[in-house]
C-alpha angles and dihedrals in degrees: 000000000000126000113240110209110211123196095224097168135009131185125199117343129335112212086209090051095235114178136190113288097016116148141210135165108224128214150116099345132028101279114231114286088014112139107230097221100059095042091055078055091049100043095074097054086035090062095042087054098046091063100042110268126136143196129249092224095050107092083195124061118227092032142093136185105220127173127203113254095251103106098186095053104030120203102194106200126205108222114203127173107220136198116241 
């Protein structure tokens, strides 16, 4: 199994130049173009994700809504857990 990070919305300018739809598959290590910020905020959901776990707030299993931590220029990601 492996967690896909989407960009699914983005506001003002991203320093990393994300843009929507951008993907990315998130693991041990910061995937290529990845901002590292944003995937410091992502890891924590990812992994969560990665064993089974769920959110409350998340009507779909297996997913998670993250944004990055720049409040002034919000990246919004898409978490998905995939099937190899």
């Amino acid at each position: 199994m492996r967690i896909v990070a989407k960009v699914i919305s983005k506001q003002g300018s991203c320093s990393a130049g994300h843009r929507i739809g951008d993907e990315f598959e998130i693991g041990e290590t910061t995937a290529p173009g990845l901002c590292a910020w944003a995937n410091y905020t992502m890891f924590p959901f990812a992994q969560v994700l990665k064993f089974g776990g769920s959110f409350p707030w998340e009507k779909e299993k297996g997913r998670a809504v993250v944004a990055c931590p720049d409040a002034d220029n919000p990246v919004v990601f898409e978490l998905r857990l995939e099937q190899d």
